[in-house]
N, C-alpha and C positions, 0 to 999 in steps of 0.2 A: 732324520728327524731334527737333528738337532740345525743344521743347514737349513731348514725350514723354518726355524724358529728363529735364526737369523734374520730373517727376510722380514720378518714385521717391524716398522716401524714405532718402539713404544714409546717414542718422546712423543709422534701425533697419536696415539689412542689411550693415555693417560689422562691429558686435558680436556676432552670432550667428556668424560666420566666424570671426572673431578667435577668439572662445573654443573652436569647434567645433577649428579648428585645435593651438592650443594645448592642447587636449586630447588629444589623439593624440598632442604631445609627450611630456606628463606621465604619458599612459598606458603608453608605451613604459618612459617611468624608471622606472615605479611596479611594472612586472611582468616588465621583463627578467630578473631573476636568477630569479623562481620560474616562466618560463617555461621558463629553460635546468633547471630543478630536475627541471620534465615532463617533458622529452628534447621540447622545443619551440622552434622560431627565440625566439631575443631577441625579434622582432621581432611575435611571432605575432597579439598581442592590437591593438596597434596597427595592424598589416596589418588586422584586420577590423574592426576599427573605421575605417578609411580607407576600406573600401569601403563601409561601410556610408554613411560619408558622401557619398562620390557618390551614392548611392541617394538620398540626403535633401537633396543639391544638386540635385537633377532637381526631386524634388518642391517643394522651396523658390524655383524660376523659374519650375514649371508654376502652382503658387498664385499667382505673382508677375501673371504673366498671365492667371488662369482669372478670370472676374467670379465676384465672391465672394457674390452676389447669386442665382445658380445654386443656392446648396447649399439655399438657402430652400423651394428645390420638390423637393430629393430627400432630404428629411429620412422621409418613410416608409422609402425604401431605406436609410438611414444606420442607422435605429433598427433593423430587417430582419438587418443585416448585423451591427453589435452583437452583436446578442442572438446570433448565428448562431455567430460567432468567439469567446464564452465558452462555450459548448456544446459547438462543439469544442474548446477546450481543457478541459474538463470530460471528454469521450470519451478523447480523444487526445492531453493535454497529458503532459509528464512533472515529475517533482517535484525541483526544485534550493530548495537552503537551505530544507526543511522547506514549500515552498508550489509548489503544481501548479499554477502558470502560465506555463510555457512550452508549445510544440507546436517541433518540430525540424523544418527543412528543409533537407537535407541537414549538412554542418555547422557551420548556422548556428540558434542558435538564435531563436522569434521569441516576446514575449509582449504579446498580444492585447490586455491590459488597458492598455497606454498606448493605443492607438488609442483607449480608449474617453473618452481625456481629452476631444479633440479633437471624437470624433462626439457626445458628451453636448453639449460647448458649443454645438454648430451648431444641436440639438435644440430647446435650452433656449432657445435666442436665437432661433429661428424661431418654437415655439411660442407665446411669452411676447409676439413684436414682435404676433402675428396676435390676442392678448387684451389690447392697450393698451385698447381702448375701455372695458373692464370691469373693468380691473386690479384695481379695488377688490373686487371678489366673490369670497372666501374658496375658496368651493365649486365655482364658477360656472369659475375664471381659473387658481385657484393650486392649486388641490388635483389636478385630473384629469392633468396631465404628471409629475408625481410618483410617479405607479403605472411607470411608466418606469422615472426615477430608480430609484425603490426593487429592481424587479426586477436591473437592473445591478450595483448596491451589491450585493445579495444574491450575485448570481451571484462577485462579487469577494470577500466575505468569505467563502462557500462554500471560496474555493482554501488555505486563507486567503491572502491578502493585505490587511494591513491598514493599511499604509503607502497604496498609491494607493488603498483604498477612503476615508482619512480626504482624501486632495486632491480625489478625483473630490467628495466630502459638502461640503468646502469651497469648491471651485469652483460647483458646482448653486446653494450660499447667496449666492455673493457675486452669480452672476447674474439670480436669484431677487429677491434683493434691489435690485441695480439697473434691473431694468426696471419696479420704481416700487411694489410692494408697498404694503399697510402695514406698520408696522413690528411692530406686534403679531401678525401675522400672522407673517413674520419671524420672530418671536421663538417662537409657538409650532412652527414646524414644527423651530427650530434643537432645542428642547427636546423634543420628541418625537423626533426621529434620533438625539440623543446619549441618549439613555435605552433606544431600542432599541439602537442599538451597545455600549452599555455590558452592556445584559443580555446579549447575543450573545458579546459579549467574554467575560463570565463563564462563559457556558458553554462554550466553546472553550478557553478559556488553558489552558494546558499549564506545565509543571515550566519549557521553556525559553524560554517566550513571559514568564511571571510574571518569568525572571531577565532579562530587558530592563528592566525598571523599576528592580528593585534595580540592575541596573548603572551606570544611567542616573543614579539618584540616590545609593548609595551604593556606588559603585565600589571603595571601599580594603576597604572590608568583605569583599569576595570579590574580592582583586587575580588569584587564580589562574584565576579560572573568570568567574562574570558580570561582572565585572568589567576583565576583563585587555583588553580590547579599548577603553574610552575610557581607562584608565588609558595603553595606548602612543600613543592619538592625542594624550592631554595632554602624553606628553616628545616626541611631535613637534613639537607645536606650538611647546611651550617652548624644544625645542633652536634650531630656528628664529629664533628672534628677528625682530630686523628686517633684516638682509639674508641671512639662510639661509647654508646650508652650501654652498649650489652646487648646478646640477640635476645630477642622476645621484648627489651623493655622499649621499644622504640614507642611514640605518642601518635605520631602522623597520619599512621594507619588507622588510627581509631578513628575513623570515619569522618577525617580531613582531607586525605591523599586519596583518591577513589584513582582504582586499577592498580594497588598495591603490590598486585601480586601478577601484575601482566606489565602492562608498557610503563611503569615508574617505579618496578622491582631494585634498582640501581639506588633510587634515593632511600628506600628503605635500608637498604645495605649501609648506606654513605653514614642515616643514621648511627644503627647498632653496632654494625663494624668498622666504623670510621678507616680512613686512609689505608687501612691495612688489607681490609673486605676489598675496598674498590683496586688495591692492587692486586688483588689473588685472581678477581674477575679480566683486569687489562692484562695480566701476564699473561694466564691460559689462555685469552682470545687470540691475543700476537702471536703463542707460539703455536697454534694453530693454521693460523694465515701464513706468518711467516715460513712455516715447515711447506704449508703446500707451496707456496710457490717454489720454496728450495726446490722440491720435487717436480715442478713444472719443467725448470732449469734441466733437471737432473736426466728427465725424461727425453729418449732418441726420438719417442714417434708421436708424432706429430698432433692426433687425438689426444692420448694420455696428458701430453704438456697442457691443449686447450681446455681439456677436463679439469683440469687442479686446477689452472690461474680462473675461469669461471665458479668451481667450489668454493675456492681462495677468496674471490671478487665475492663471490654473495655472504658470505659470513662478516668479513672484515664493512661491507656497504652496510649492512644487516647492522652492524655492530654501532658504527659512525650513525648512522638516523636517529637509532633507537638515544644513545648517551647526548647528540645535540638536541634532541626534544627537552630531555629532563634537565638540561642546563641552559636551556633559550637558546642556544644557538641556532634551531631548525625550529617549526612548525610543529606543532605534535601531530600527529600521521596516522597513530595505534601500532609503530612496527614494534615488533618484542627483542628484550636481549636475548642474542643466540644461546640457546641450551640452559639461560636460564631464570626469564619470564618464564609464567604458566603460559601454556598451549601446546597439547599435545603434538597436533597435525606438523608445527614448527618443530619440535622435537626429534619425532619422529622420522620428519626428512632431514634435518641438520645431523643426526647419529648417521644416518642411510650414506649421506651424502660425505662425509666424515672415512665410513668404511673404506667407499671409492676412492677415496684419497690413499689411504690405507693399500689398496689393492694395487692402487698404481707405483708404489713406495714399493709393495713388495716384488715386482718384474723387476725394477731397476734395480733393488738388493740382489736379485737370484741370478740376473746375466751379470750384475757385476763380481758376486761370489764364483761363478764357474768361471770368468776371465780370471782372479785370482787363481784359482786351484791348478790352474793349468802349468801354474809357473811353478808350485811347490814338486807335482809331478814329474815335471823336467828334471826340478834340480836332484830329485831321487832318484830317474832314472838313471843321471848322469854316474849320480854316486856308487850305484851299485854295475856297470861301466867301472868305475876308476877301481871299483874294490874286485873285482875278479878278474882284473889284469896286473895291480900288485900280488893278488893270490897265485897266480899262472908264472908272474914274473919271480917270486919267493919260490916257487915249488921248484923252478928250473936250474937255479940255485943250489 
């Protein structure tokens, strides 16, 4: 038991807790007054978001447990069921903030396309670990799981969404890219997908899609309209400082900052808890990425490695969107901060996804604990060897 308990990695399942937690805090301050505005609990957004987290506590101990070596042979059913879950939401999704990706169950809502972060990686890491031998054949290795890819992307720019269809195109590269490409290769497929996204883009964009850029980049130009929305996260930020105004007494939120408590959760923080909040949030994210890739590293076979730097790559891209939207650096897109924006469905797989990390940390702890042991048992065999040949040698004596 206790060898077992070894094996878990608690520096990465500490930090996904912590933030998952604390989120739910900040969710609560971020949308009590415009829940009471609904004729809804203070409490109400944060209540589902707590449950959602149990939801994503179960599945974050069943990954913790489940051999993560399994999904390597149900990847037909993974890619099956994909495809299945954007179809329906394609049928039977409904349309929030301008993009039809949700499907409603009862009332909670659920959207399909985080799942697809997760089941892409498992994909891409299965079939890429089964073409090591060939890696190098353009045609042959790297081209044919891309018809996949591609179909996915498509079905997620269709909603539109274009925020996770640009994480889901970045993750596919970074794991594309680490299970040993060439780099030219690489290079042309990055430049082919941003060309056809680009043309796709054009012909989609719309009057309100076009004022996310101008916002993004010249905000004072239009403070009233595309604009108004980093221009309030900039006096959050700024009001903030380095030790914030105090949780709950932030101003922004009162019905200046709109999605408070989803994609511009960060500058509520920046207010209340000034420099210190926004570090609690970048530590636990780093040492989250950071661990998984150590564990990538760490990892002999081949799957497991492309599994964490894929986990690794969607958390840390997840991460980097979401914080250059609420600082102008990026577009605002709707992506949330990992574990902890409000959204279940985001949760829920980021905890799942989290575990698997977890799981693969614990194989690498358990072969490398029985390689130790082996040596302790030597040197005691040895000893009890040296002591009953002094005993033999003493008695003869």
């Amino acid at each position: 038991m206790k060898q077992k308990t070894k094996t878990f990695d608690f520096l990465l399942m500490l930090p996904p807790l912590l933030l998952s937690g604390f989120g739910i805090v900040m969710i609560y301050s971020a949308s009590m007054v415009t829940s009471v505005m609904k004729d809804e609990p203070a409490y109400s957004l944060a209540l589902k978001q707590g449950i959602w987290f149990t939801v994503g506590l179960v599945g974050f101990l069943f990954a913790c447990f489940f051999n993560y070596k399994i999904y390597q042979k149900l990847t037909k059913w993974i890619v099956l069921v994909m495809v299945m879950a954007l179809l329906a939401v394609e049928l039977f999704g409904v349309t929030l903030n301008y993009s039809k990706s949700w499907i409603y169950i009862g009332s909670f809502s659920v959207q399909p396309s985080e799942f697809i972060k997760i089941g892409l990686i498992i994909y891409l890491a299965a079939i890429y670990t089964k073409k090591q031998a060939y890696i190098g054949d353009f045609f042959k290795a790297v081209l044919p799981p891309l018809a996949i890819t591609s179909l996915l992307l498509a079905l997620i720019i269709k909603q539109p969404d274009v925020g996770t269809a640009a994480i889901i195109f970045s993750i596919a590269c970074t794991v594309i890219f680490s299970s040993g490409i060439k780099f030219k290769h690489l290079s042309l497929l990055i430049f082919i997908g941003v060309t056809i996204l680009i043309a796709i883009g054009f012909q989609m964009v719309t009057d309100e899609k076009a004022s996310r850029f101008t916002g993004a980049y010249q905000p004072f130009e239009d403070p009233e309209d595309s604009g108004y929305q980093l221009i309030q996260s900039y006096i959050a930020i700024g009001t903030g400082g380095v030790p914030g105004v105090g949780i709950g007494q932030g101003i922004q939120k009162l019905g200046y900052l709109t999605q408070a408590e989803s994609d511009f959760i960060m500058a509520v923080i920046s207010e209340e808890l000034g420099l210190f909040g926004v570090l609690f949030v970048l530590v636990n994210l780093s040492i989250i990425v950071l661990r998984g890739l150590f564990i990538a590293k760490k990892c002999e076979n081949a799957f497991g490695s492309l599994l964490a730097i894929g986990i690794s790559s969607m958390i840390g891209i997840q991460a980097i969107i979401n914080l250059g939207a609420i600082s102008g650096l990026l577009p605002i897109t709707g992506v949330t901060l990992p574990f902890v924006s409000y959204g279940g469905t985001s949760l829920v797989v980021l905890l799942f996804s989290v575990g698997i990390l977890n799981n693969i940390t614990r194989h690498v702890n358990y072969h490398r604990f029985n390689e130790e042991s082996t040596i302790p048992e030597e040197q005691e065999t040895n000893k009890q060897v040296t002591s009953n040949r002094f005993r033999q040698t003493y008695s003869s004596r």
